[in-house]
N, C-alpha and C positions, 0 to 999 in steps of 0.2 A: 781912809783907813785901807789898809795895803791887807790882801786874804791871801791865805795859802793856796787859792786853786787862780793866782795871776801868774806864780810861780810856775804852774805846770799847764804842762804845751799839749794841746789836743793835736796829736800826730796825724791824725783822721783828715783835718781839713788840708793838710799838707799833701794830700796823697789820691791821684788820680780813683776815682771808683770804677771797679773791675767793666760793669757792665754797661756804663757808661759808653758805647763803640761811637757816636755821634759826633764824638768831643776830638777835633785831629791832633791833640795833642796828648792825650790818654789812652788806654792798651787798647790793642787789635785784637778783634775776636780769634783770629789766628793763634796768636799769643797765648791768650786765656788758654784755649782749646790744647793747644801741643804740652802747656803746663799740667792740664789736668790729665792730657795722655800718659803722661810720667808720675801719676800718682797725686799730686799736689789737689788740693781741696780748699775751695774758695775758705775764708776766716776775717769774719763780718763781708764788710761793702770795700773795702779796698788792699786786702793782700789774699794770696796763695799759700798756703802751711802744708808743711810733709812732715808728718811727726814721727819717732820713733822706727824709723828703720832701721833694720841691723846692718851695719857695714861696717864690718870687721874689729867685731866686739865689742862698736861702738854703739851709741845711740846718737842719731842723728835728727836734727831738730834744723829746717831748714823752712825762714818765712822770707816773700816776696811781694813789691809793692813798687810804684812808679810812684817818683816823688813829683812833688810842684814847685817850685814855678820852675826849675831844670829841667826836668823831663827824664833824669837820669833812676838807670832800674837797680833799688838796692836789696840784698841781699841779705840777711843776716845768718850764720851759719852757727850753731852750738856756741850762738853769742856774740861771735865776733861777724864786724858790719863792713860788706863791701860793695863800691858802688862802682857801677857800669854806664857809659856813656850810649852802648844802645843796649838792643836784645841778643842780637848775634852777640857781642860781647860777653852778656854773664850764661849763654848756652856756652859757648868755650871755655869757660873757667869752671862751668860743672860738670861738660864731656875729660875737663883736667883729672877732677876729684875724683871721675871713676875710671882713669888708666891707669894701669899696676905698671909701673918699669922696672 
């Protein structure tokens, strides 16, 4: 017999845990640390969330998390999901989101 919860994917196991520093293929305490310098707030055991900041009349909802077995760092931003092959990578693409040209 086939249940509704074989359907749905526990994202959790997919996803390196923040505090986790032991594992060389999971975040750097470095990482953690310059995340939370920027406001961002651990949410559970495997992502970073920035909620509800104003910028520019917006409301901004920004959660992060290293997936498994890639390694790659994603992103979701007011919903929409973008993935990063390292860290330096998605710091460049949010030093983007805060340059006015």
């Amino acid at each position: 017999m086939i249940k509704l919860k074989d359907f749905l994917s526990d994202d959790e196991k997919n996803e390196y845990i923040l505090d986790d520093f032991d594992n060389p293929d999971g975040w750097h305490w470095k990482q953690v640390d310059h995340l939370m310098d920027m406001g961002f707030k651990m949410s559970g055991n495997t992502r970073l969330k920035l909620d509800d900041k104003k910028h520019y009349d917006d409301i901004l909802n920004v959660e992060i998390y290293k997936q498994k077995p890639s390694k790659d760092y994603v992103m979701i931003l007011n919903g929409r999901k973008y993935v990063f092959k390292s860290f330096v990578d998605m710091m460049n693409k949010i030093n983007d989101f805060g340059t006015v040209e």
